[in-house]
C-alpha positions as CSV (number, residue, x, y, z in Angstrom):
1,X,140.5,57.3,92.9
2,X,139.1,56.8,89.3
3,X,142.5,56.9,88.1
4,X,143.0,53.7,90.6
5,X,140.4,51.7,89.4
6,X,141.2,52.0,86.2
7,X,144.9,50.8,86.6
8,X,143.8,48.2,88.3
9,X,140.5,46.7,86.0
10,X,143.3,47.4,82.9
11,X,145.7,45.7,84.7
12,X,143.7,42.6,85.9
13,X,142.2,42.4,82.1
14,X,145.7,42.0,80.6
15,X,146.6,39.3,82.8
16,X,143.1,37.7,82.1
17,X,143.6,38.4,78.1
18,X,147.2,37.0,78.3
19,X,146.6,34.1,80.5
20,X,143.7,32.8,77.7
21,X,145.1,33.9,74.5
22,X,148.9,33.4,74.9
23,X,149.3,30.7,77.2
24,X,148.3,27.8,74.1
25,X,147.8,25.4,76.8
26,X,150.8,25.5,79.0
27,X,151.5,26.6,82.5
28,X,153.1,29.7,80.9
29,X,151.8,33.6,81.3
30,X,153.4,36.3,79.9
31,X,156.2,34.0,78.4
32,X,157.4,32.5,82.0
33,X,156.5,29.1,82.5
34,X,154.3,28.7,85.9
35,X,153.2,26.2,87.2
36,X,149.0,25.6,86.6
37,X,148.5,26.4,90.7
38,X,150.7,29.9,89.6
39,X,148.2,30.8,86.9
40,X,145.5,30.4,88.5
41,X,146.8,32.3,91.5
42,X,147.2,34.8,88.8
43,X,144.1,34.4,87.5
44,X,142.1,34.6,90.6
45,X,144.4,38.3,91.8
46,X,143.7,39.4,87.9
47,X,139.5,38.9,88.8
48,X,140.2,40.5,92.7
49,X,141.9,43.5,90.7
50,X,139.3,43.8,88.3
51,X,136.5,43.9,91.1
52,X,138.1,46.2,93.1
53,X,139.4,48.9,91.0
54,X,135.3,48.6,89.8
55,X,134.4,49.1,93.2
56,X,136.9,51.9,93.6
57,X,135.9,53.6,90.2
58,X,131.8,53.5,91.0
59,X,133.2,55.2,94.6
60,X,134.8,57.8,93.5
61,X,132.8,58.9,91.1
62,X,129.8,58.7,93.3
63,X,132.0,61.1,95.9
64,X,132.7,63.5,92.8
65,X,129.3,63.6,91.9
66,X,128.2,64.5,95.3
67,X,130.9,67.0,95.4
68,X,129.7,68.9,91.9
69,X,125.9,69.1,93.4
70,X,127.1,70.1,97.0
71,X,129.2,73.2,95.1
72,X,126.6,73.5,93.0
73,X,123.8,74.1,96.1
74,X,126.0,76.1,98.0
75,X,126.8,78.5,95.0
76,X,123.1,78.7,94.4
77,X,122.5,79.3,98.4
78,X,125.2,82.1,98.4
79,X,123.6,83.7,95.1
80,X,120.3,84.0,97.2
81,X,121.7,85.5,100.1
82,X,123.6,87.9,98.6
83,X,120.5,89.1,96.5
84,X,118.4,88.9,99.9
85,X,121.2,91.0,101.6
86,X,120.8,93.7,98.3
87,X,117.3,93.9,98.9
88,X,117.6,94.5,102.8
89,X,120.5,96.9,102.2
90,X,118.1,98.9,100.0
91,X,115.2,98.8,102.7
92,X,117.6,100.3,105.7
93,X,118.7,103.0,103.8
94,X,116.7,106.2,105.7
95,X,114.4,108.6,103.3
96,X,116.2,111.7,102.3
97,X,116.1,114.3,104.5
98,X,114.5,117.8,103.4
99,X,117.6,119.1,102.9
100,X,118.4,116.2,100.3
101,X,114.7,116.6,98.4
102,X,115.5,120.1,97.4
């Protein structure tokens, strides 16, 4: 998902950058000559991309984020049940017998 939104907010900045700096006043983008309706369809999609692969970046690194501290928790959980499961394996084993003191 980051990967996404980063294609797309580098993609919709491009078309913005190109629209401003190369069109010198024409209905052109990119070299093809568009009509001024065209580019600022173009424009308009260019912003829609930029917001939405933002919205898709902030998500998924939110979910990855949750993910690391969830993995992180559980391994920390599983740490103290295995040491709590030592400690109880050493209380239930019985005292020697005589025949094991001497």
């Amino acid at each position: 998902m980051v990967i996404l939104g980063l294609l797309l907010i580098i993609l919709g900045v491009i078309a913005i950058l190109s629209a401003i700096f190369v069109s010198e006043g024409r209905g052109e983008l990119l070299g093809i000559d568009m009509s001024t309706l065209s580019v600022f369809l173009v424009g308009v999609a260019a912003g829609a991309a930029v917001l939405w692969g933002y919205s898709i970046l902030k998500w998924g690194t939110k979910r990855g984020l949750a993910h690391r501290r969830e993995r992180k928790e559980l391994s920390r959980l599983s740490e103290k049940l295995d040491r709590v499961d030592g400690d109880r394996r050493e209380d239930d084993t019985p005292p020697p017998t005589r025949d094991e003191r001497t």
